[in-house]
VMD Tcl script that draws the C-alpha trace (Angstrom):
set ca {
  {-36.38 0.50 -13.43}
  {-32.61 1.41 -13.72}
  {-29.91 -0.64 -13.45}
  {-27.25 -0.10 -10.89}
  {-23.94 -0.86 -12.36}
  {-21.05 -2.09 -9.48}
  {-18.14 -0.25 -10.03}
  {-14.67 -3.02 -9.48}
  {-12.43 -1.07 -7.21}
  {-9.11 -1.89 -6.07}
  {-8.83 -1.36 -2.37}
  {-5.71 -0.04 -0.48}
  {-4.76 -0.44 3.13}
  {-2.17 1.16 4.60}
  {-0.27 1.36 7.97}
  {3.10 3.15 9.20}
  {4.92 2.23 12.02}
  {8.47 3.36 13.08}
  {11.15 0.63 13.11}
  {13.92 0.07 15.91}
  {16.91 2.27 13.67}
  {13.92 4.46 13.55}
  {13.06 4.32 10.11}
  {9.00 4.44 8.77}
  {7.96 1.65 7.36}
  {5.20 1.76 5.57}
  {3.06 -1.39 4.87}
  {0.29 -1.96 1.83}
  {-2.07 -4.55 1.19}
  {-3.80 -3.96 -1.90}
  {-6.92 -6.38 -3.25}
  {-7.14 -6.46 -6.45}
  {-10.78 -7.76 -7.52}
  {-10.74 -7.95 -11.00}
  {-8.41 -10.92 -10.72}
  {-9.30 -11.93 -6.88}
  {-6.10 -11.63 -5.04}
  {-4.08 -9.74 -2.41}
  {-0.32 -8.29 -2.86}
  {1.83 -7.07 0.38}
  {4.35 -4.76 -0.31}
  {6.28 -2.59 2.15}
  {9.24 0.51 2.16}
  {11.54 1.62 4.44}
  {11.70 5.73 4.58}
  {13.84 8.16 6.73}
  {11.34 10.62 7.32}
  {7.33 10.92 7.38}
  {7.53 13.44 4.76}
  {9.61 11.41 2.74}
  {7.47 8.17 3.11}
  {4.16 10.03 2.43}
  {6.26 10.77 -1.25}
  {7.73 7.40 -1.51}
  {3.30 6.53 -0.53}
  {2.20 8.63 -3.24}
  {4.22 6.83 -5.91}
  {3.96 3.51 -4.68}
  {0.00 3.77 -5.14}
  {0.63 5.14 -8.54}
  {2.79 2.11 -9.32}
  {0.41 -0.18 -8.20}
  {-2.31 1.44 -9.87}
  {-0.42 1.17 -13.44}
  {1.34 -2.08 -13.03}
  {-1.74 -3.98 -11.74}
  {-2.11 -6.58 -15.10}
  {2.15 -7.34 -15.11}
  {1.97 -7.48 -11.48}
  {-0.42 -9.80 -11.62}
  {0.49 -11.80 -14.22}
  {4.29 -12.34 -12.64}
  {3.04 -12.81 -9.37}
  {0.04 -15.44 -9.45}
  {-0.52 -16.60 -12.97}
  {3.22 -17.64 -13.58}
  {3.75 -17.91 -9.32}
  {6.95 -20.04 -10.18}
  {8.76 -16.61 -10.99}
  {7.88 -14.70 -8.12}
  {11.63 -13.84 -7.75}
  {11.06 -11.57 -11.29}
  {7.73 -10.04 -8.95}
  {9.96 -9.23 -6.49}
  {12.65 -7.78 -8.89}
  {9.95 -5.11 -10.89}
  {8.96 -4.15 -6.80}
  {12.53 -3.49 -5.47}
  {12.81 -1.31 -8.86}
  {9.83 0.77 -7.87}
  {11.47 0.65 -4.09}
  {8.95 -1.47 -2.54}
  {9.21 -5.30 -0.94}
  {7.49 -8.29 -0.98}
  {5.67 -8.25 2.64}
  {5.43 -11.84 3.53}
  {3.94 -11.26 7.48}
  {0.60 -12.80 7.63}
  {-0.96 -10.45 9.91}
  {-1.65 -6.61 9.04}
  {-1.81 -3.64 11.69}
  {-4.99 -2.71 12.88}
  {-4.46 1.15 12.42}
  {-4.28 1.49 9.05}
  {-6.31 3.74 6.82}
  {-7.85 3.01 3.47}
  {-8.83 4.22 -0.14}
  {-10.19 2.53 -3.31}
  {-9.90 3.14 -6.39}
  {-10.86 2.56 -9.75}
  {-8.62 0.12 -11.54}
  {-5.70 1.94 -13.65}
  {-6.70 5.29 -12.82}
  {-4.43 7.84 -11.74}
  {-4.31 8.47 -7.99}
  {-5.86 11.48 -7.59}
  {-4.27 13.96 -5.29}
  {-7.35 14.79 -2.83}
  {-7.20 11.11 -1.41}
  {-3.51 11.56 -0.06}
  {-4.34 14.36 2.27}
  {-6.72 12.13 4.35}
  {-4.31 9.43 4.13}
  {-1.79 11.24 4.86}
  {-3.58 12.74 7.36}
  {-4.60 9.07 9.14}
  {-1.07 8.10 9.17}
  {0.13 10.89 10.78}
  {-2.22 10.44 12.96}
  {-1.40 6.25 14.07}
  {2.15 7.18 14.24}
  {1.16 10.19 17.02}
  {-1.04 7.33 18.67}
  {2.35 5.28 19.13}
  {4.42 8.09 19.95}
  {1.75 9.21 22.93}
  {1.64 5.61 23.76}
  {5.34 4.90 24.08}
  {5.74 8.19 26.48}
  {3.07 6.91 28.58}
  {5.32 3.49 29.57}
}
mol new
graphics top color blue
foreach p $ca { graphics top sphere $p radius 0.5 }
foreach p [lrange $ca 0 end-1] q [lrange $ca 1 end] { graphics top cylinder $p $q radius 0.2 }
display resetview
């Protein structure tokens, strides 16, 4: 009988929303099983095209950086200040807010694999999407 190996898969949810200045932000929770916690991160972006870039290397960061991130950010928690330091780098915050959207679209992947462009379209595709869904909603008030 074969075995069925589980493949560990770090799971990405994302949501956009427009701000009051009417900037994007764009929120992501990421769980990260391998070492059994969450990180919130968020970014501020001027357009949707320009937040679906700042998306695509923000996943890539988070893909590569998972063990340091880690590492500064639950196994030495003291120094979550130097956490927040390597995020604002990469342009992303720490996102403290306990609750997360309910439109928000996800993707896993494996651990420390590049993101692989054919992912982003549906994302990007689902964000578009929740933002048109607040727009429509807004001009209905």
């Amino acid at each position: 009988m074969p075995t069925r190996t589980t493949i560990t898969r770090n799971d990405y949810r994302c949501s956009i929303e427009r701000n009051q200045s009417g900037k994007y932000c764009l929120r992501l929770r990421v769980n990260y099983p391998r070492h059994a916690w969450t990180l919130s991160v968020y970014f501020l972006a001027s357009s949707f095209d320009r937040a679906m870039k700042k998306l695509e290397e923000a996943l890539d960061f988070l893909q590569r950086h998972e063990e340091k991130l880690w590492f500064w950010g639950v196994d030495r928690a003291e120094d979550m200040g130097f956490s927040a330091e390597f995020l604002k780098e990469a342009g992303m915050r720490l996102d403290r807010r306990a609750e997360f959207p309910k439109r928000a679209t996800s993707v896993s992947l494996a651990p420390e694999r590049e993101v692989p462009a054919s992912i982003l379209g549906p994302m990007r595709r689902g964000l578009a999407e929740s933002v048109e869904m607040v727009r429509s909603a807004a001009a209905g008030d």
